[in-house]
C-alpha positions as YAML, in Angstrom:
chain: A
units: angstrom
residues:
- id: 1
  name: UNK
  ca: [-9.17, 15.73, -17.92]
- id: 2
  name: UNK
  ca: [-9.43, 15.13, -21.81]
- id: 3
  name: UNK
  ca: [-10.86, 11.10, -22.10]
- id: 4
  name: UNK
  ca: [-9.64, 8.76, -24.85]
- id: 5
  name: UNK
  ca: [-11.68, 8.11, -27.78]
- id: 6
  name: UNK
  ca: [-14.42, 5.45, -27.54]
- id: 7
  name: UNK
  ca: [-12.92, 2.79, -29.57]
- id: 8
  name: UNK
  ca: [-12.81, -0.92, -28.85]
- id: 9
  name: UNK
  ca: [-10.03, -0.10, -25.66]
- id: 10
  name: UNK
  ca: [-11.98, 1.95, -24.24]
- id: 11
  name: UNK
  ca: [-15.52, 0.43, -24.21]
- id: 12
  name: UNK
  ca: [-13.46, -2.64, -22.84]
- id: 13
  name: UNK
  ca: [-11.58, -0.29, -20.04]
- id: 14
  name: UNK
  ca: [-14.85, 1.21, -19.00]
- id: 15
  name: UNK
  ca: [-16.59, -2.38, -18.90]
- id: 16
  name: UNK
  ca: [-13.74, -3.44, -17.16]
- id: 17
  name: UNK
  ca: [-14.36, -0.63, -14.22]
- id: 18
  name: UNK
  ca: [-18.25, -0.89, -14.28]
- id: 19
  name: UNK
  ca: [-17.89, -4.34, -13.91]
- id: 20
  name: UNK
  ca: [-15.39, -4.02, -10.78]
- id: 21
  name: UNK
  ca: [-17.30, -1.29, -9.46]
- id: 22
  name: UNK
  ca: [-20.34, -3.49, -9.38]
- id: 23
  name: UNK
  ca: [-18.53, -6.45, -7.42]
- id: 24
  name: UNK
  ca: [-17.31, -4.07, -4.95]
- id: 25
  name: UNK
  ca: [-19.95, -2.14, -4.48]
- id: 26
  name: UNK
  ca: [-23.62, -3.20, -6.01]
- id: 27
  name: UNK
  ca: [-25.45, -2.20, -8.94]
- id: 28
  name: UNK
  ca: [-27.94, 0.07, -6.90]
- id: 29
  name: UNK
  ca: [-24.78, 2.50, -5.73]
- id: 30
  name: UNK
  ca: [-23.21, 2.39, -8.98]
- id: 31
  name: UNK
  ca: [-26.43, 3.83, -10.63]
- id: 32
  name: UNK
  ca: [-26.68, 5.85, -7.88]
- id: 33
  name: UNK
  ca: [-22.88, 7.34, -8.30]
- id: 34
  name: UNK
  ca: [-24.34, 8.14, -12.21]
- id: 35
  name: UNK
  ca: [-26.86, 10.04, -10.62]
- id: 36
  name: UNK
  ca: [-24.65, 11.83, -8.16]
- id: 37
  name: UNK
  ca: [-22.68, 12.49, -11.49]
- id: 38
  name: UNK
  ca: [-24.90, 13.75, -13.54]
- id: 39
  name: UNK
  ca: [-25.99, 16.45, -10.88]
- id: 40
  name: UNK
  ca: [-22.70, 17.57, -9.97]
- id: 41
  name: UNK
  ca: [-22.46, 18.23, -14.43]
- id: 42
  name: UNK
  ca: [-25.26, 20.06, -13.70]
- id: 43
  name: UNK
  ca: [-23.65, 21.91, -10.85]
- id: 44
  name: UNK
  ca: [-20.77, 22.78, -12.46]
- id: 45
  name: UNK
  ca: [-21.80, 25.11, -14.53]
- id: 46
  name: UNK
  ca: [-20.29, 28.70, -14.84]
- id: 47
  name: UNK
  ca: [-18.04, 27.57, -12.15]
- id: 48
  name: UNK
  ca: [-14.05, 27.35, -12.28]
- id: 49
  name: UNK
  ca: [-12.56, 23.98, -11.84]
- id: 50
  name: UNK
  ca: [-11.43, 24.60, -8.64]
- id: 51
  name: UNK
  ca: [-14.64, 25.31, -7.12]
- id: 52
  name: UNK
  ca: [-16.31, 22.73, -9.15]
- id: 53
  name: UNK
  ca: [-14.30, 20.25, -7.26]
- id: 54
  name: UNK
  ca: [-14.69, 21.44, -3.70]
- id: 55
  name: UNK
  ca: [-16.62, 20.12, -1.02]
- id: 56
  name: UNK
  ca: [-15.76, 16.00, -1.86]
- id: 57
  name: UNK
  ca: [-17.30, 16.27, -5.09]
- id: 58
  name: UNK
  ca: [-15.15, 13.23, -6.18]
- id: 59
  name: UNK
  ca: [-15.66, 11.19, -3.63]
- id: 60
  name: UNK
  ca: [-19.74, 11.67, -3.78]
- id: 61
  name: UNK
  ca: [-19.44, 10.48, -7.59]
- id: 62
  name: UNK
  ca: [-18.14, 7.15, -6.73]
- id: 63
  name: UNK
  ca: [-20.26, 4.47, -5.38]
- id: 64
  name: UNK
  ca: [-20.60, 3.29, -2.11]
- id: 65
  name: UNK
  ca: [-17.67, 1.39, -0.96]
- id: 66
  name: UNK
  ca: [-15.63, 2.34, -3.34]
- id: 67
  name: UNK
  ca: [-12.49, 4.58, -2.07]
- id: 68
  name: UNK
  ca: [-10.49, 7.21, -4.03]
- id: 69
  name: UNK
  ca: [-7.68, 5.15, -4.24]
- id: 70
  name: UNK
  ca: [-9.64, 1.93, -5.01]
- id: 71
  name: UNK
  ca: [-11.00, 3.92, -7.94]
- id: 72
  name: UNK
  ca: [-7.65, 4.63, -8.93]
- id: 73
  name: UNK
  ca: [-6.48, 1.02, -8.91]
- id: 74
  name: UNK
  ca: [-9.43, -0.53, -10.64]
- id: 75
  name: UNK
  ca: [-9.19, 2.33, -13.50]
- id: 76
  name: UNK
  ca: [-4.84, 1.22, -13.32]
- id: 77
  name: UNK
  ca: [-5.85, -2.41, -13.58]
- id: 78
  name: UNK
  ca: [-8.77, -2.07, -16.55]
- id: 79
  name: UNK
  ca: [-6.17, 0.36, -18.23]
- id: 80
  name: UNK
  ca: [-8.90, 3.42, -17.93]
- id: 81
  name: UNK
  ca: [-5.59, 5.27, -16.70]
- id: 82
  name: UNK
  ca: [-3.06, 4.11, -19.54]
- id: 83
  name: UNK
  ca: [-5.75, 5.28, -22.07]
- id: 84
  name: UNK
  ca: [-6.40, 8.76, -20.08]
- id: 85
  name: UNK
  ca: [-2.17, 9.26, -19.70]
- id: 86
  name: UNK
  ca: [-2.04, 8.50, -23.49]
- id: 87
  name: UNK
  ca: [-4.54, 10.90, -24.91]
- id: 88
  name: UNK
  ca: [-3.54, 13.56, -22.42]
- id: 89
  name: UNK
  ca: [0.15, 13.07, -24.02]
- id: 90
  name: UNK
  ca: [-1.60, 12.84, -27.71]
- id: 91
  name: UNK
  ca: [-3.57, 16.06, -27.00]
- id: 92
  name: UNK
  ca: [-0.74, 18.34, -25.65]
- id: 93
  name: UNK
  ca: [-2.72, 18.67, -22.26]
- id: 94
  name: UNK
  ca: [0.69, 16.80, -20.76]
- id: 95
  name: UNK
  ca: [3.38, 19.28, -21.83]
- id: 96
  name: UNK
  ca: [0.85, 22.60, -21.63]
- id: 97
  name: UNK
  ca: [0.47, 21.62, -17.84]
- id: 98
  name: UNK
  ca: [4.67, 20.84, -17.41]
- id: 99
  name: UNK
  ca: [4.87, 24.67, -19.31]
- id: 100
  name: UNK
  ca: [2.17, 25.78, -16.98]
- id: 101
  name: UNK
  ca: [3.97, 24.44, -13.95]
- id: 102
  name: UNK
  ca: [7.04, 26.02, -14.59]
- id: 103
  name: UNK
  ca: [5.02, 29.58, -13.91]
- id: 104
  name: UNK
  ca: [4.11, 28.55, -10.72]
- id: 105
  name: UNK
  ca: [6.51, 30.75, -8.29]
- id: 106
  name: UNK
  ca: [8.65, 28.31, -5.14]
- id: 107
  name: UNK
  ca: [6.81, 28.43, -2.64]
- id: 108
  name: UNK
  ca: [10.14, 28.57, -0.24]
...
């Protein structure tokens, strides 16, 4: 996924989730989840995105405690995800994945 700029919004977004991610879960497991980040960068190369993102990989990036869908409300609530949505709409990535989905054949 294309990420926004980092302007003002989104330093304050991504303090925003740091911050929350710290509450719920602790300092230790959010540097930790870096970590876990950085090696599955590391990982992920020459592979497709697909099988890049096998195996969990997301959830072994977040920090202890902290669910997919928690992740996905505390990035909704800082506004990480308004910022994301808006750059992918800025960039074209939006409508070259609506084209792209119109390829895909029914699966009927």
């Amino acid at each position: 996924m294309t990420m926004p700029k980092w302007d003002d919004a989104m330093r304050s977004a991504a303090g925003c989730v740091l911050e929350r991610y710290n509450e719920e879960s602790s300092v230790e497991a959010v540097d930790a989840s870096f970590d876990a980040f950085e090696t599955l960068i590391e990982d992920m190369e020459g592979k497709d995105f697909a099988t890049a993102f096998e195996d969990d990989a997301m959830e072994k990036m977040l920090p202890e405690g902290i669910t997919i869908d928690a992740s996905g409300d505390i990035s909704q609530e800082c506004g990480m995800m308004d910022l994301q949505i808006r750059q992918m709409q800025e960039s074209g990535l939006t409508a070259a994945m609506m084209e792209a989905s119109m390829t895909i054949p029914n699966n009927e």
